[in-house]
C-alpha positions as CSV (number, residue, x, y, z in Angstrom):
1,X,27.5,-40.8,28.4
2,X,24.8,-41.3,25.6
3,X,26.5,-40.1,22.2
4,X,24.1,-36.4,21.3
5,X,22.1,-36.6,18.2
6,X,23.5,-33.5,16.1
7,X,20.9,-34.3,13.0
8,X,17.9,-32.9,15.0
9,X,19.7,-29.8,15.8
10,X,20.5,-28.7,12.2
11,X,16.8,-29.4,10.9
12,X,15.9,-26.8,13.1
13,X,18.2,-24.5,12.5
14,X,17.4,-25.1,8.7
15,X,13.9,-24.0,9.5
16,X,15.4,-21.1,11.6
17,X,17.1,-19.7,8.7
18,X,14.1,-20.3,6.3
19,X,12.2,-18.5,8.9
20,X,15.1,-15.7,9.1
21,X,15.3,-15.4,5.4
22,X,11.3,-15.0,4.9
23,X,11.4,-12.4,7.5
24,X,14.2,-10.5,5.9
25,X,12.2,-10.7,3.0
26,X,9.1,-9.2,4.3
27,X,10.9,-7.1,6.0
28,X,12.9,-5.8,2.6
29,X,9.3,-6.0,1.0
30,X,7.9,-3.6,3.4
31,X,10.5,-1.0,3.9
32,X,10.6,-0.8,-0.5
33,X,7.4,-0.2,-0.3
34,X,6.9,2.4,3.1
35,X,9.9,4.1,0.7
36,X,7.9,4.1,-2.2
37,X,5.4,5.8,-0.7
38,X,7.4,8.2,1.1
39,X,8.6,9.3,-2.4
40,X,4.9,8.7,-4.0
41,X,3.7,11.3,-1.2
42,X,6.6,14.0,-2.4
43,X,5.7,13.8,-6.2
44,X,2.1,14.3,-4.9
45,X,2.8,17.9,-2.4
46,X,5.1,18.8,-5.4
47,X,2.2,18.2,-8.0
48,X,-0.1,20.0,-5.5
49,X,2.9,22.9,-5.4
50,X,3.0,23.2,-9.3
51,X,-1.1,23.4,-8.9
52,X,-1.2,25.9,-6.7
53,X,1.6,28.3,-8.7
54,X,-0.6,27.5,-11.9
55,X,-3.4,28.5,-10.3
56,X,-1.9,31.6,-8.6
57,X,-0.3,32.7,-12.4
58,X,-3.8,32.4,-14.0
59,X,-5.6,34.7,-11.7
60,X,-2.7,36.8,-11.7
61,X,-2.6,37.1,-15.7
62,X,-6.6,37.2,-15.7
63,X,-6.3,40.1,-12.9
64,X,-3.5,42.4,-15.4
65,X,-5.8,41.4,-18.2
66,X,-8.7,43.0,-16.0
67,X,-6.7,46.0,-15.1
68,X,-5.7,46.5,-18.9
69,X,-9.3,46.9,-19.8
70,X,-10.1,49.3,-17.3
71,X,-7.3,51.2,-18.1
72,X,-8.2,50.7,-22.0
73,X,-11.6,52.0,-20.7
74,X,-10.6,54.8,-19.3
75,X,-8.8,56.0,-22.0
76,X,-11.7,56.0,-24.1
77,X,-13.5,57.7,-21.6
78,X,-11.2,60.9,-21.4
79,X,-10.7,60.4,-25.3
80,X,-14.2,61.1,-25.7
81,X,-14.6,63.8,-23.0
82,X,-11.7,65.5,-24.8
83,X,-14.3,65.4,-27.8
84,X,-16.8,66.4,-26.3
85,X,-15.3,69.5,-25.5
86,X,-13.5,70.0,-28.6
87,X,-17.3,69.8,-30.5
88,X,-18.6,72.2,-27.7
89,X,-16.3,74.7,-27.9
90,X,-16.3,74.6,-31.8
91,X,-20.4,75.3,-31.4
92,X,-19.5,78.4,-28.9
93,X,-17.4,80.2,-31.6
């Protein structure tokens, strides 16, 4: 039997693991970054979130603001129909 030559063996397996190890690190690459996104895309629906409550105070303060008015305008409407009649019955006596 013709003695097997071993050294040919391990150079490839060298490569192997060079191959291996650049793959893990691709691999490790890739799922830090499909992570990072995954977290980039929550902060972003969250930011949307805080957005949309912003939004929904604002037109809820403008709205009681609105409503404030009015009411402020009708008071001054039945302030000065109370006037009015006040002044009209002061002519009739």
């Amino acid at each position: 039997m013709a003695p097997r030559n071993r050294g040919k063996g391990k150079k490839g397996g060298k490569q192997k693991k060079k191959k291996n190890v650049a793959e893990n690190e691709v691999e490790e690459k890739y799922r830090k970054a499909a992570l990072e996104v995954d977290i980039l895309k929550e902060h972003l629906a969250l930011r949307r979130d805080v957005a949309r409550q912003v939004k929904a105070d604002s037109e809820g303060l403008k709205q009681r603001q609105l409503e404030r008015e009015l009411e402020m305008s009708r008071d001054d409407k039945k302030d000065i129909y109370e006037e009015m009649i006040r002044q009209y019955q002061e002519l009739q006596r």
